[in-house]
PyMOL Python script that loads the backbone (N, CA, C, O; Angstrom):
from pymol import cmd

cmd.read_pdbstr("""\
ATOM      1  N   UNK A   1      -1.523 -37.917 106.840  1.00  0.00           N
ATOM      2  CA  UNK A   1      -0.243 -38.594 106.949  1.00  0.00           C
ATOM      3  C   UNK A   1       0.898 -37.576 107.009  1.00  0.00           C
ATOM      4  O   UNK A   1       1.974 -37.869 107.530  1.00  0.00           O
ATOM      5  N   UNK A   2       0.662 -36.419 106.488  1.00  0.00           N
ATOM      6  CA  UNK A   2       1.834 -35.397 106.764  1.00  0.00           C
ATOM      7  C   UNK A   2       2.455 -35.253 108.170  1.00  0.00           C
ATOM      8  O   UNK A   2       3.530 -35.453 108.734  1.00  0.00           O
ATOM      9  N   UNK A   3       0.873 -34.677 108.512  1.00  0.00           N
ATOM     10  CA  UNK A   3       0.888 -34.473 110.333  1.00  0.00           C
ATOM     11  C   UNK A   3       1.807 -35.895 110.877  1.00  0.00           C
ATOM     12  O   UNK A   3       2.786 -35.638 111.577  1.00  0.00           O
ATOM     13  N   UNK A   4       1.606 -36.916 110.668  1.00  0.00           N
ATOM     14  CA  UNK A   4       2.062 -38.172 111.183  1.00  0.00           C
ATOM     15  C   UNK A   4       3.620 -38.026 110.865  1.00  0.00           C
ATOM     16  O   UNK A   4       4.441 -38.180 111.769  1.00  0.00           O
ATOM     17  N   UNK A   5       3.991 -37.738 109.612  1.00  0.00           N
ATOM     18  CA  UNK A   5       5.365 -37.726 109.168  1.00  0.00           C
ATOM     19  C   UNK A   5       6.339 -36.381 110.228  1.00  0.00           C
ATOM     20  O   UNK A   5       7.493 -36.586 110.604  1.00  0.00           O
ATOM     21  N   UNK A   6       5.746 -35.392 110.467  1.00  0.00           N
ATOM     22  CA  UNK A   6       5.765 -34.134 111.059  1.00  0.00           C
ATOM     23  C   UNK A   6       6.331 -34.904 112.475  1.00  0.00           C
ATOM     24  O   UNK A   6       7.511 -34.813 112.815  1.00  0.00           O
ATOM     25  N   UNK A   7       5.084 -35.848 113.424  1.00  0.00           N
ATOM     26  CA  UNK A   7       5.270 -36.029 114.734  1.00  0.00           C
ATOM     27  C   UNK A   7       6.566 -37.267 114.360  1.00  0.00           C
ATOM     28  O   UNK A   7       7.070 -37.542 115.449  1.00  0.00           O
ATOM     29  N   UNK A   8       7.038 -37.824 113.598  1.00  0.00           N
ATOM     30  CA  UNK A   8       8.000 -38.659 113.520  1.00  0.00           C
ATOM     31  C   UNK A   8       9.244 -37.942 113.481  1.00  0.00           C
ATOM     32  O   UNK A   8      10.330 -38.410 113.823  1.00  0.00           O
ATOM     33  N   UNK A   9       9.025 -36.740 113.031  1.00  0.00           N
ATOM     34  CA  UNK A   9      10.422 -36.240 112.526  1.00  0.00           C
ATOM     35  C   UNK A   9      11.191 -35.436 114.240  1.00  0.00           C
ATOM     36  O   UNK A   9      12.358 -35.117 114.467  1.00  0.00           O
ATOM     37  N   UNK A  10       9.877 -35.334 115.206  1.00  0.00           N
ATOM     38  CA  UNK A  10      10.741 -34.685 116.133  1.00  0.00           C
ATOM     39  C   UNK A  10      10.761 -36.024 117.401  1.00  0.00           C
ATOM     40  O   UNK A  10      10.637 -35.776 118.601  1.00  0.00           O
ATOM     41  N   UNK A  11      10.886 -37.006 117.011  1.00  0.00           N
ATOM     42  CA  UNK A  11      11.142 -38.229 117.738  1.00  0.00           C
ATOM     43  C   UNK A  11      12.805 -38.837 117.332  1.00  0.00           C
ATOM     44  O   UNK A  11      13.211 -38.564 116.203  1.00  0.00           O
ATOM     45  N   UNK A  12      13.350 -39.317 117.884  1.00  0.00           N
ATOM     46  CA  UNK A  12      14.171 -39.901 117.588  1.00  0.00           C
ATOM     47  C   UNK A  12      14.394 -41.504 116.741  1.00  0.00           C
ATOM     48  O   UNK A  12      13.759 -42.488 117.121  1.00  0.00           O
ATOM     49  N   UNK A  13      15.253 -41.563 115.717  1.00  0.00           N
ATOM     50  CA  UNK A  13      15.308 -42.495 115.056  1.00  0.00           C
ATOM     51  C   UNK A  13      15.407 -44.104 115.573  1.00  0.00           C
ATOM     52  O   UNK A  13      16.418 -44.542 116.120  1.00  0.00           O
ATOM     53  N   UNK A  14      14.189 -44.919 115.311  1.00  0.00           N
ATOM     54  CA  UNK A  14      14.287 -46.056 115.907  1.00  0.00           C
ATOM     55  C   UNK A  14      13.485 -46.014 117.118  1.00  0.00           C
ATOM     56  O   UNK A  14      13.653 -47.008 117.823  1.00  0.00           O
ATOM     57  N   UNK A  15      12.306 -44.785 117.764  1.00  0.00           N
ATOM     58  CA  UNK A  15      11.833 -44.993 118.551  1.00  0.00           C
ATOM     59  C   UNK A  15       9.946 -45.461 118.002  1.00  0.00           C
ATOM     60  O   UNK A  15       8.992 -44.752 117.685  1.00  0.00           O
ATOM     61  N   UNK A  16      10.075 -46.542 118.085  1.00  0.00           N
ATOM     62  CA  UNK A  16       8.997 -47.246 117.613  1.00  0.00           C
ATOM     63  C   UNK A  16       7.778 -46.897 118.307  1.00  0.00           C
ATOM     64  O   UNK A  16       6.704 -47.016 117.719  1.00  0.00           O
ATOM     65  N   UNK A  17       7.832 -46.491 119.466  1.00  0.00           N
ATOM     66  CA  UNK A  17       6.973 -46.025 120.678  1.00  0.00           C
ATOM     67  C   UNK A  17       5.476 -44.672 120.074  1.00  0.00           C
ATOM     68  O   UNK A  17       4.392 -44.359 120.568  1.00  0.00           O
ATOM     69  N   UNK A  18       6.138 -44.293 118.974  1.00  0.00           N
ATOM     70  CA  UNK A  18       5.744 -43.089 118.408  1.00  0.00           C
ATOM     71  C   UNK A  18       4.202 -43.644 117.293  1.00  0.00           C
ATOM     72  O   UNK A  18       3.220 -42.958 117.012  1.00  0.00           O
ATOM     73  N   UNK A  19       4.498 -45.052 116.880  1.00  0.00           N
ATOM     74  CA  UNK A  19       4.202 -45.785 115.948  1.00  0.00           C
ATOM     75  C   UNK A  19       2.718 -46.019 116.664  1.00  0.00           C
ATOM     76  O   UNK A  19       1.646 -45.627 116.202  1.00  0.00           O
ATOM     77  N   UNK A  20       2.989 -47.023 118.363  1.00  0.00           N
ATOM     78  CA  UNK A  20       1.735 -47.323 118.911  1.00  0.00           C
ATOM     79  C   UNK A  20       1.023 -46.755 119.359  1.00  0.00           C
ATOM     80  O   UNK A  20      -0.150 -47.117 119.268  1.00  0.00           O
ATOM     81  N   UNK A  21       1.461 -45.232 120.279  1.00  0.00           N
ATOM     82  CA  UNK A  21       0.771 -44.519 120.925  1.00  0.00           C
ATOM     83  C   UNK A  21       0.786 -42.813 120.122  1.00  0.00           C
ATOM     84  O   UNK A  21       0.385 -41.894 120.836  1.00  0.00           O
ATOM     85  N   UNK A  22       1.171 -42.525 118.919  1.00  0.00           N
ATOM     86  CA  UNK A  22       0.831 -41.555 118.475  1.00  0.00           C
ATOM     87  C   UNK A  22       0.073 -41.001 117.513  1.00  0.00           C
ATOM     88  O   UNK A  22      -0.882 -41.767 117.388  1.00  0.00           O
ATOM     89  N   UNK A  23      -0.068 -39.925 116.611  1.00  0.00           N
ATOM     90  CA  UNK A  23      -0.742 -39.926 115.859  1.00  0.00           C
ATOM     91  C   UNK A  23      -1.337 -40.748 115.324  1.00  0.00           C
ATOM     92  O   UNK A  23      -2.561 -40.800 115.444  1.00  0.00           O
ATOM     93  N   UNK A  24      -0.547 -41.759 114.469  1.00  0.00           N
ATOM     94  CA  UNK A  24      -0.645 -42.913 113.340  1.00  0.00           C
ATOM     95  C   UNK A  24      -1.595 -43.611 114.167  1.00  0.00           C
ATOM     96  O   UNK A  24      -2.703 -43.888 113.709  1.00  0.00           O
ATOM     97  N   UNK A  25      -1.224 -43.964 115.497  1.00  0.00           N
ATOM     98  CA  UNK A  25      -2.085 -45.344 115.806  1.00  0.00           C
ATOM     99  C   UNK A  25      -3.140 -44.441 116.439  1.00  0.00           C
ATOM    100  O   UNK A  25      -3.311 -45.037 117.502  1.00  0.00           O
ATOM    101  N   UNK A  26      -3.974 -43.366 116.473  1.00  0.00           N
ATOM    102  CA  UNK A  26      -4.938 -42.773 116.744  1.00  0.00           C
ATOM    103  C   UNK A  26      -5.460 -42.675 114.871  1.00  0.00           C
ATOM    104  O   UNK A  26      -6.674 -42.586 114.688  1.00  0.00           O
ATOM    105  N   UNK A  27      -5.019 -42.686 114.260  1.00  0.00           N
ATOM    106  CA  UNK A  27      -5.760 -42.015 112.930  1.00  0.00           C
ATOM    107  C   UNK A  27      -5.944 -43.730 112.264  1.00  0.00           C
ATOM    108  O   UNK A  27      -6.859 -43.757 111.441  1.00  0.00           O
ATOM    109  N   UNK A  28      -5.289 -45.053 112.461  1.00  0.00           N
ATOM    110  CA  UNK A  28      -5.272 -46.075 112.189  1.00  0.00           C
ATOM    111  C   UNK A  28      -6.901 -46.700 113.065  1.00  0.00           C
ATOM    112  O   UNK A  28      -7.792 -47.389 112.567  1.00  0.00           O
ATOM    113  N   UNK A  29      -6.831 -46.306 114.063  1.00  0.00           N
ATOM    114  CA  UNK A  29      -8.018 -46.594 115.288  1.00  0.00           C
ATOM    115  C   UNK A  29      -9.101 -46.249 114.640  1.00  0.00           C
ATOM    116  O   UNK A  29      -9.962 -47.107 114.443  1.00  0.00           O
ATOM    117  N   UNK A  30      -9.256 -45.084 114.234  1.00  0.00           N
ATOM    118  CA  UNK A  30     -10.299 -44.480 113.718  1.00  0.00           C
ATOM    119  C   UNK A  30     -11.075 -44.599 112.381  1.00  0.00           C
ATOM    120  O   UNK A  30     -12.204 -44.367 111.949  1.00  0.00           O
ATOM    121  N   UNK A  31      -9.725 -45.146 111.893  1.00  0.00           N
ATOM    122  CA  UNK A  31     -10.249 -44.997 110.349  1.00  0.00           C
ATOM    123  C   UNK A  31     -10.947 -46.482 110.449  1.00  0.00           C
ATOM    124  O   UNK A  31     -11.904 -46.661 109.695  1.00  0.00           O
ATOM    125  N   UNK A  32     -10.589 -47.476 111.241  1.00  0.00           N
ATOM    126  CA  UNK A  32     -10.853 -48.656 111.179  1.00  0.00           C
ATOM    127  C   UNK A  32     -12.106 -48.630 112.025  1.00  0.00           C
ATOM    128  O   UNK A  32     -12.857 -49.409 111.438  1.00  0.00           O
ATOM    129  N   UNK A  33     -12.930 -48.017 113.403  1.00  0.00           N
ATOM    130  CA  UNK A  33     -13.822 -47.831 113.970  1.00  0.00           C
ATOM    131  C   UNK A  33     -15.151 -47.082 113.475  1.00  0.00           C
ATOM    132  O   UNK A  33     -16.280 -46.998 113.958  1.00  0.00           O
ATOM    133  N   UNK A  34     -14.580 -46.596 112.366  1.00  0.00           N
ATOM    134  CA  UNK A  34     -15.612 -45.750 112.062  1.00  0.00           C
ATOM    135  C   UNK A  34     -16.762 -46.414 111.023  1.00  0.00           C
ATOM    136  O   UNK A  34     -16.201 -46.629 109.949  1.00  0.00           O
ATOM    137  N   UNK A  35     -17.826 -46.713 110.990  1.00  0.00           N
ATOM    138  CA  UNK A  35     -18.712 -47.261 110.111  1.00  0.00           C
ATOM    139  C   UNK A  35     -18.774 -46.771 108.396  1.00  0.00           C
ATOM    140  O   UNK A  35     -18.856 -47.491 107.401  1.00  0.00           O
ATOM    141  N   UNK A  36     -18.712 -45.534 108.483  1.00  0.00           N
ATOM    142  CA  UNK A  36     -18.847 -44.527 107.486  1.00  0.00           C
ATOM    143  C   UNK A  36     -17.828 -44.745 107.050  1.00  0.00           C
ATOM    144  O   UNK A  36     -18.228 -44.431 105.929  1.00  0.00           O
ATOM    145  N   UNK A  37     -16.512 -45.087 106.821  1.00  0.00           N
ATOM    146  CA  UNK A  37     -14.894 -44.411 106.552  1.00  0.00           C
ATOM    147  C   UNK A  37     -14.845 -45.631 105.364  1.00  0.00           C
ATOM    148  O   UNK A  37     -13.715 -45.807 104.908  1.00  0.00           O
ATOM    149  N   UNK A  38     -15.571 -46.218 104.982  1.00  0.00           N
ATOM    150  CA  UNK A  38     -15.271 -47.265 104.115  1.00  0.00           C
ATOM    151  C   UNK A  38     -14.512 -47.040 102.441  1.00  0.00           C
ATOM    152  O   UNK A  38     -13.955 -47.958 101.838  1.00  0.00           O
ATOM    153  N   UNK A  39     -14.659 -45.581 101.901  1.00  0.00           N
ATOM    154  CA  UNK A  39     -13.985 -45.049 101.071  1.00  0.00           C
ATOM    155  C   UNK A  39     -12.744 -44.830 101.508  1.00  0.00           C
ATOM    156  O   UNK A  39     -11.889 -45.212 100.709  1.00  0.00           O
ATOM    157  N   UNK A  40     -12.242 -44.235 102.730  1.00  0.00           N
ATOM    158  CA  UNK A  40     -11.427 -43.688 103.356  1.00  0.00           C
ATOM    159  C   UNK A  40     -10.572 -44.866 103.901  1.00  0.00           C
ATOM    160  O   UNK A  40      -9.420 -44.576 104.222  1.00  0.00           O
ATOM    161  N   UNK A  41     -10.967 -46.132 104.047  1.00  0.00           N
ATOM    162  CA  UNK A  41     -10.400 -47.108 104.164  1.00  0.00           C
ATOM    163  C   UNK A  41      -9.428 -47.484 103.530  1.00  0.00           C
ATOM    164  O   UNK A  41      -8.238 -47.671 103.785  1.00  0.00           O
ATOM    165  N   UNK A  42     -10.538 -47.643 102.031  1.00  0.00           N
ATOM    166  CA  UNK A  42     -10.145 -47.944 100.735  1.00  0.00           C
ATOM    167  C   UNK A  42      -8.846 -47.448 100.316  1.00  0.00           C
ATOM    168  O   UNK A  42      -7.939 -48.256 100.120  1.00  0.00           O
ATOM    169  N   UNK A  43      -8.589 -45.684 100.094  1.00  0.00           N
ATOM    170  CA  UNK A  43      -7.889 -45.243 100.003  1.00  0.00           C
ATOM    171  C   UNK A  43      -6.418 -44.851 100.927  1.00  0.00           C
ATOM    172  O   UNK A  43      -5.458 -44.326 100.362  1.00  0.00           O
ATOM    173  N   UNK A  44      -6.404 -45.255 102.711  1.00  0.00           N
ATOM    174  CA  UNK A  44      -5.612 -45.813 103.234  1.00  0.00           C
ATOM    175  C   UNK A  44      -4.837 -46.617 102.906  1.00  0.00           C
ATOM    176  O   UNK A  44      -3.631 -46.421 102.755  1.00  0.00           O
ATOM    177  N   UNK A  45      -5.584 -47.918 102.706  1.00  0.00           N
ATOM    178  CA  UNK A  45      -4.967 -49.073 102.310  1.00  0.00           C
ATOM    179  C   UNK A  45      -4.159 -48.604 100.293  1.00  0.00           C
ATOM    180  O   UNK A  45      -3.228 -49.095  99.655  1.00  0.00           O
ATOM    181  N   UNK A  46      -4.868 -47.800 100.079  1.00  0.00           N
ATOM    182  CA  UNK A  46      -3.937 -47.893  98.334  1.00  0.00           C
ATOM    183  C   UNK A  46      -3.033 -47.240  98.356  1.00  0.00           C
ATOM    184  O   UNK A  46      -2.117 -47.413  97.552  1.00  0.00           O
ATOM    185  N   UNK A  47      -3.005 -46.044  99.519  1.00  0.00           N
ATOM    186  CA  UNK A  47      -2.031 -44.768  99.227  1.00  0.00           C
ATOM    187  C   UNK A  47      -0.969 -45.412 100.131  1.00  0.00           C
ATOM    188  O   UNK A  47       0.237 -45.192 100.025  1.00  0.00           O
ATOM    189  N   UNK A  48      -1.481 -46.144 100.936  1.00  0.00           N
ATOM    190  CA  UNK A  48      -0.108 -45.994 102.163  1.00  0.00           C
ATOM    191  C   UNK A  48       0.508 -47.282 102.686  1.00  0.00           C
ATOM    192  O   UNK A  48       1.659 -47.565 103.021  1.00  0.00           O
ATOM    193  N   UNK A  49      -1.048 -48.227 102.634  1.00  0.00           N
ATOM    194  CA  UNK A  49      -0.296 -49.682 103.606  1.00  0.00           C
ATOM    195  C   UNK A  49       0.140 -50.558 102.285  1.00  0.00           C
ATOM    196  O   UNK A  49       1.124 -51.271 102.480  1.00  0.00           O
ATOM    197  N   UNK A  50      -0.407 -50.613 101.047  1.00  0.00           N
ATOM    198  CA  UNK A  50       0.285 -51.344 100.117  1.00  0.00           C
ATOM    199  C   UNK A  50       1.610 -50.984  99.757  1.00  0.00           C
ATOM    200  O   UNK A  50       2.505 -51.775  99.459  1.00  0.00           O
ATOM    201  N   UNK A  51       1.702 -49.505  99.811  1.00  0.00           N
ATOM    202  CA  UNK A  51       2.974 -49.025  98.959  1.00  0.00           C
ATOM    203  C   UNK A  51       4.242 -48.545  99.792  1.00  0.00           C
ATOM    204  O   UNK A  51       5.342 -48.146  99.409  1.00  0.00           O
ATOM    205  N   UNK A  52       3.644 -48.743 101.218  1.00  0.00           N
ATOM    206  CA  UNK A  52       5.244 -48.374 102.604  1.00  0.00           C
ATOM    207  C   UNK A  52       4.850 -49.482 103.063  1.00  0.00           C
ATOM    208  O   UNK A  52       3.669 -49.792 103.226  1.00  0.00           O
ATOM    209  N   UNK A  53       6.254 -50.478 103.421  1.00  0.00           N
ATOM    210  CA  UNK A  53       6.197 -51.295 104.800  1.00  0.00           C
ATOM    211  C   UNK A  53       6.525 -51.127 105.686  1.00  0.00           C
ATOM    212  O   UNK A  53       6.827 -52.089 106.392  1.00  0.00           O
ATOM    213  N   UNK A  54       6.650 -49.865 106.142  1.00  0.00           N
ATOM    214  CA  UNK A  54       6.704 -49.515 107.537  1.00  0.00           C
ATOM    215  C   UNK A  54       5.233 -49.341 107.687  1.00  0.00           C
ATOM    216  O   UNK A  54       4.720 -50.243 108.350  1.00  0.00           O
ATOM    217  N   UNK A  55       4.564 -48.592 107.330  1.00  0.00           N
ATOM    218  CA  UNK A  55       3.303 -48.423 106.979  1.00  0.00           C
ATOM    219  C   UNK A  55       2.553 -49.741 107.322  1.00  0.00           C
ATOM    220  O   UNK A  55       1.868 -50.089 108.284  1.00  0.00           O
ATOM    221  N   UNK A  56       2.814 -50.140 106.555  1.00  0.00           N
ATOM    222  CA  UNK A  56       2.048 -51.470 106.419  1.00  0.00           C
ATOM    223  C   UNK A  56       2.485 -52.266 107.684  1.00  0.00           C
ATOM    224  O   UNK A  56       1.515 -52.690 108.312  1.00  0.00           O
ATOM    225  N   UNK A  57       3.646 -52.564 108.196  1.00  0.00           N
ATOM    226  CA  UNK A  57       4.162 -52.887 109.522  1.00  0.00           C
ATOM    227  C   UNK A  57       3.485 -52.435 110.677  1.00  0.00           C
ATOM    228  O   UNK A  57       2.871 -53.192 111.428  1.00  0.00           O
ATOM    229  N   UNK A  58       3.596 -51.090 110.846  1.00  0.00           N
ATOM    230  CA  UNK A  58       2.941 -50.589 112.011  1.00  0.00           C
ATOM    231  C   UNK A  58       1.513 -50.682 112.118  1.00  0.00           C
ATOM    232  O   UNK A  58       1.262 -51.053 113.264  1.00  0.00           O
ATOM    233  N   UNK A  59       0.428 -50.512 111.435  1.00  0.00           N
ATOM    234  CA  UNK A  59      -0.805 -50.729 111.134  1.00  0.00           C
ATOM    235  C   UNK A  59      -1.195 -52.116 111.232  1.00  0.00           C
ATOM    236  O   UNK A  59      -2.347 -52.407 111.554  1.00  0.00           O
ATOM    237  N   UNK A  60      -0.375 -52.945 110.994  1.00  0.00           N
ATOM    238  CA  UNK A  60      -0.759 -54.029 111.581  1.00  0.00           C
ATOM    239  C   UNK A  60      -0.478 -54.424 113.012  1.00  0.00           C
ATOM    240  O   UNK A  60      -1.250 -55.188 113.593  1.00  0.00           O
ATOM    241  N   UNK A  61       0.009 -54.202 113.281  1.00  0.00           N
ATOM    242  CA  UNK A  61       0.805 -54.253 114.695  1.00  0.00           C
ATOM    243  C   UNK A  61       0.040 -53.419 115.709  1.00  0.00           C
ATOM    244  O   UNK A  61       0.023 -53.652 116.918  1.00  0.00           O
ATOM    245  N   UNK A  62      -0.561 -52.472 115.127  1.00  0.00           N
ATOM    246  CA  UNK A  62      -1.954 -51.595 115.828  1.00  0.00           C
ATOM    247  C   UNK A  62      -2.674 -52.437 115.923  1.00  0.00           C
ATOM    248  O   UNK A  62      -2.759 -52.915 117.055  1.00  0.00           O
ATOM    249  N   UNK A  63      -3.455 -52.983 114.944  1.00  0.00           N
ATOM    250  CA  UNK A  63      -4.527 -53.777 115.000  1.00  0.00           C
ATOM    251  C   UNK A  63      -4.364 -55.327 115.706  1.00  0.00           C
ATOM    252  O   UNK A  63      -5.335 -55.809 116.288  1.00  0.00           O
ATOM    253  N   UNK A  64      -3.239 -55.979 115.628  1.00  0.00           N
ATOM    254  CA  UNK A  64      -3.119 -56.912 116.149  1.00  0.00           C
ATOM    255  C   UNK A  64      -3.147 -57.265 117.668  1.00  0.00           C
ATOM    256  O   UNK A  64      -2.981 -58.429 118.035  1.00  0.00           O
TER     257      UNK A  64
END
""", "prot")
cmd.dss("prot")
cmd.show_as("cartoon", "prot")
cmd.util.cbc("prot")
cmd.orient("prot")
């Protein structure tokens, strides 16, 4: 999530575009495709989509 925070910071504010097609929604893809990642899930969802709603916003909006 650093890396993710990193590619946000050289985007401009309010460009949501960054959300569907960048990092986040490649590392959101994955974590959710992967059979194995089920710890890694786990801990997604505790560290990041419960406790940011942007977070939690965009990740759904991936998946949807």
């Amino acid at each position: 999530m650093r890396l993710v925070k990193q590619e946000a910071v050289g985007h401009q504010a309010g460009n949501g575009h960054m959300w569907r097609t960048g990092l986040f929604a490649s590392l959101v893809r994955t974590i959710l495709d992967c059979s194995e990642a089920s710890s890694l899930r786990e801990e997604f969802v505790e560290k990041f989509v419960e406790e940011y709603d942007d977070i939690r916003y965009h990740a759904f909006e991936i998946t949807a």
